[in-house]
N, C-alpha and C positions, 0 to 999 in steps of 0.2 A: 470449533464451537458452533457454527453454522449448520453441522450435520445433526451436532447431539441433539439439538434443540427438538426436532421433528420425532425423535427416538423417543425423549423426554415426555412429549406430547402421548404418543402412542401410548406408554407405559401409562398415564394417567388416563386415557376416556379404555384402554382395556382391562386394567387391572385395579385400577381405583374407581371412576365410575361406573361400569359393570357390578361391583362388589360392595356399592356404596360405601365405602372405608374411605372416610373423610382425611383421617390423619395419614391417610398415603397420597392423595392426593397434595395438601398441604405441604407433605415433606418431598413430594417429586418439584412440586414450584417452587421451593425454597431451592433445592439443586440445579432449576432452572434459572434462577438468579443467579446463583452464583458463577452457573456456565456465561449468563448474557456476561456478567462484571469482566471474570476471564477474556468474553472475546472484544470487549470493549477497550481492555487495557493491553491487548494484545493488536487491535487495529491502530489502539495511542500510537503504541510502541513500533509501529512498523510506520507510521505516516513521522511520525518524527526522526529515523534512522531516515527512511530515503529522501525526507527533505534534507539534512543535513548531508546527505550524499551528493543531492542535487544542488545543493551550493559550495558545498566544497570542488564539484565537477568543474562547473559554473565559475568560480572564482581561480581553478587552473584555467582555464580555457581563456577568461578575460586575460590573464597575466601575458599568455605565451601571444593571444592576441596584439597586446598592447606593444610587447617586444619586438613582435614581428614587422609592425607597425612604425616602429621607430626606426628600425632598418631599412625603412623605403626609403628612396632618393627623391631632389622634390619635385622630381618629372614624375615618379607615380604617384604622390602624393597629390600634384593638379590633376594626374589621371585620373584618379578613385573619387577625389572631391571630398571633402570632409564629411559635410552632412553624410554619404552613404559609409565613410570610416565608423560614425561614430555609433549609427544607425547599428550596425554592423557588430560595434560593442558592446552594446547596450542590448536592442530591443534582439536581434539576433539571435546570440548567448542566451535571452529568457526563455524563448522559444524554445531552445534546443535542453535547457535546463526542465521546462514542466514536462518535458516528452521523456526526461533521463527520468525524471522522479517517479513519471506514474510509471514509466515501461519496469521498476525497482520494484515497485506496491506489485505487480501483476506475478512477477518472477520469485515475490516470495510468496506471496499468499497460495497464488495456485499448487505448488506442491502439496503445499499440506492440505488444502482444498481434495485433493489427490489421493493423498496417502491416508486423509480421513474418510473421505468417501471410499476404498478399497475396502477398509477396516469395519466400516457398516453392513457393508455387500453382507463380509464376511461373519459375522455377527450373527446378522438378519437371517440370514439361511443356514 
C-alpha cells in the first residue's frame, strides 16, 4: 500500500490535473483512501500477530527459564543471587521479547515492501 499511494498520486497531477477532470481526480482520492484504510489494517494486523508472537516467545522462554531455575542446587542459587535470577526473568526476557517482536514486523513487511516495489518497477516502465 506504501508503493500504490505515490502511483495513485501521479495518475492524479498527470492525468486528472493536466485535463482538469475533477471527477477523476475525486475518484483517484477516494481509491487513495481506500488503499491508506488497506495499509492501515494491514499494519493493525501485522503489529498484533508479532506482539502475540512476542509473548507467546516470551512466555516459553520465562517457563523453560523458571524450570531451569528450580533445578539449581542451593550452591548456585547463592552463586547467581536472587536479585540477578529474577532480573534475569523478568526485565531480561522483555528485552529479548521487544527485539523478537520488531525483528517479526521487519521480516514480514519487507517482502512484500519487495515484491510491491518489483511490481511497480514493472508497471512503471
Amino acid at each position: 500500500m506504501d508503493i500504490l499511494q505515490p502511483i495513485l498520486m501521479k495518475k492524479i497531477i498527470d492525468e486528472g490535473i493536466v485535463n482538469l477532470d475533477f471527477s477523476y481526480v475525486l475518484k483517484i482520492c477516494l481509491i487513495m483512501v481506500g488503499v491508506a484504510l488497506l495499509g492501515v489494517v494491514g499494519g493493525v494486523g501485522n503489529c498484533y500477530f508479532s506482539t502475540r508472537a512476542g509473548y507467546g516467545f516470551a512466555q516459553d522462554l520465562r517457563d523453560k527459564i523458571y524450570i531451569k531455575i528450580q533445578s539449581f542446587s542451593f550452591a548456585n542459587i547463592d552463586k547467581f543471587k536472587t536479585g540477578s535470577l529474577v532480573t534475569r526473568t523478568t526485565n531480561d526476557v522483555t528485552q529479548i521479547q521487544n527485539a523478537f517482536q520488531s525483528i517479526i514486523r521487519m521480516l514480514v513487511r519487507s517482502p512484500f515492501l519487495f515484491i510491491g516495489g518489483v511490481i511497480a518497477v514493472f508497471i512503471k516502465y
